[in-house]
N, C-alpha and C positions, 0 to 999 in steps of 0.2 A: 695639110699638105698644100704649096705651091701649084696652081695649072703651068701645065708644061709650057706655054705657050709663053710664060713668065722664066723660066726658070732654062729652057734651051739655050739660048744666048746666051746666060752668066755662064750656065756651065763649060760652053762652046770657046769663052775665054782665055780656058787655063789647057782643056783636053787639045785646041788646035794649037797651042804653044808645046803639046807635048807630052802632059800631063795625062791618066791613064784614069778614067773614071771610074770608080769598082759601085757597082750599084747593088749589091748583096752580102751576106757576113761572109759568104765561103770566096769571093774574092778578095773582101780585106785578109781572112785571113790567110791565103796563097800569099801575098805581097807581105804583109808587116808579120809574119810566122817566120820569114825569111832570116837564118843567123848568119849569113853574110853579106856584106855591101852595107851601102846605105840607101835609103829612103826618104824622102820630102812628102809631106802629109800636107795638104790643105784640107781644112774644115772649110768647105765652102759656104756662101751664104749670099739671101739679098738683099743685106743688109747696105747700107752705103761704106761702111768703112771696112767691108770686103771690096766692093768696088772702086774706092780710092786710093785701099792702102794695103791690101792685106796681099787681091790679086797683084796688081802690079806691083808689089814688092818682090813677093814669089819669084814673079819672070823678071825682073831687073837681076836679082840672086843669080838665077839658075843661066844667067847669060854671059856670067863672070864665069872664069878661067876652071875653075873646080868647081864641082856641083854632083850633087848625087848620082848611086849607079838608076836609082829609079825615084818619079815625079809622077805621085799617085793623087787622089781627089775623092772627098764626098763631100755630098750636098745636102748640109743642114736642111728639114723641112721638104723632102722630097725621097730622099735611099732612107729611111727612119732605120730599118735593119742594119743596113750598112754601115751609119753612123753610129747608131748604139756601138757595135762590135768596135770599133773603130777607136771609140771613146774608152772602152774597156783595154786597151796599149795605150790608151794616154794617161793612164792614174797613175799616182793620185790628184792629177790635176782635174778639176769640178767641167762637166760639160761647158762649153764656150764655143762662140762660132758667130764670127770666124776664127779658127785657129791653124798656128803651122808647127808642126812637128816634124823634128829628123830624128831619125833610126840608125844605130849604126850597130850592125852585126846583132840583130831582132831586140835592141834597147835603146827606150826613148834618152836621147843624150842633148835635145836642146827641145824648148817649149818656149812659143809668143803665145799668148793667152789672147784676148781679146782688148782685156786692160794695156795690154802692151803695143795691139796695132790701133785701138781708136785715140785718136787726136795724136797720130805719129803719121810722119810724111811717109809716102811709098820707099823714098829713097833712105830714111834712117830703118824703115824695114830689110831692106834689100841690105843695107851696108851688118844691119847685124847679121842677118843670113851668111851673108859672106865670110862672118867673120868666124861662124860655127863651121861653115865648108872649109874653110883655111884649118881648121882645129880637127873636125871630125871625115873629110871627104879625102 
C-alpha cells in the first residue's frame, strides 16, 4: 500500500473534478449494482501514465457535451477491497490500472485497459471516451 501522504493529491485530481471515490466493496457495489444510467470507472493509479494520460483523458471526456449519469473512482494500491470488487464488474478483462470503464444500465459496455492508455496522448484518450459517451450516454 501507497502512504497517504503519496496517494492524496493523485486522488484529489479526479474526486475534485467530480468524480466520487468509493474506498470499500459495499460502495462499489451501491454505484456499479446500479441497472440504470451510466457510469465512468477510473482505476486509478501512481503510476505516470495515470497521471499523463489516463486522468486527464477522463476529465477532457467528461467535459464534452454528454458524459455519464455518474463519475466514480478507486485507487490501485491503496482501497485494495474496493478495487478487488471493482475488478470483479470488469471481467473478463485481467486486472490493469490504470483503467477506465463505462457502464451503461449495470453492464460493462466500453473498456481502455492499460495497453490502451500507456504511450496514448491524454487527448486520443478523451476523444475515445467521447466517442463511447456519443454511443452509450
Amino acid at each position: 500500500m501507497y502512504p497517504a501522504e503519496l496517494t492524496i493529491p493523485i486522488a484529489k485530481d479526479l474526486t475534485d473534478f467530480g468524480f466520487v471515490g468509493m474506498e470499500n466493496p459495499n460502495a462499489v457495489n451501491e454505484v456499479l449494482d446500479k441497472k440504470e444510467g451510466t457510469t465512468l470507472l477510473v482505476v486509478n493509479s501512481v503510476c505516470g501514465c495515470a497521471a499523463a494520460n489516463a486522468r486527464p483523458g477522463a476529465k477532457m471526456a467528461v467535459a464534452h457535451g454528454k458524459k455519464p449519469d455518474h463519475l466514480v473512482t478507486v485507487f490501485a494500491g491503496v482501497d485494495k477491497e474496493a478495487v478487488d470488487r471493482a475488478r470483479e464488474f470488469l471481467l473478463p478483462y485481467p486486472p490493469s490500472s490504470p483503467c477506465i470503464a463505462l457502464f451503461k444500465d449495470g453492464k460493462l459496455v466500453h473498456m481502455l485497459e492499460r495497453r490502451h492508455i500507456e504511450g496514448n496522448s491524454a487527448q486520443t484518450i478523451a476523444h475515445n471516451l467521447i466517442q463511447a459517451f456519443d454511443v452509450y450516454c
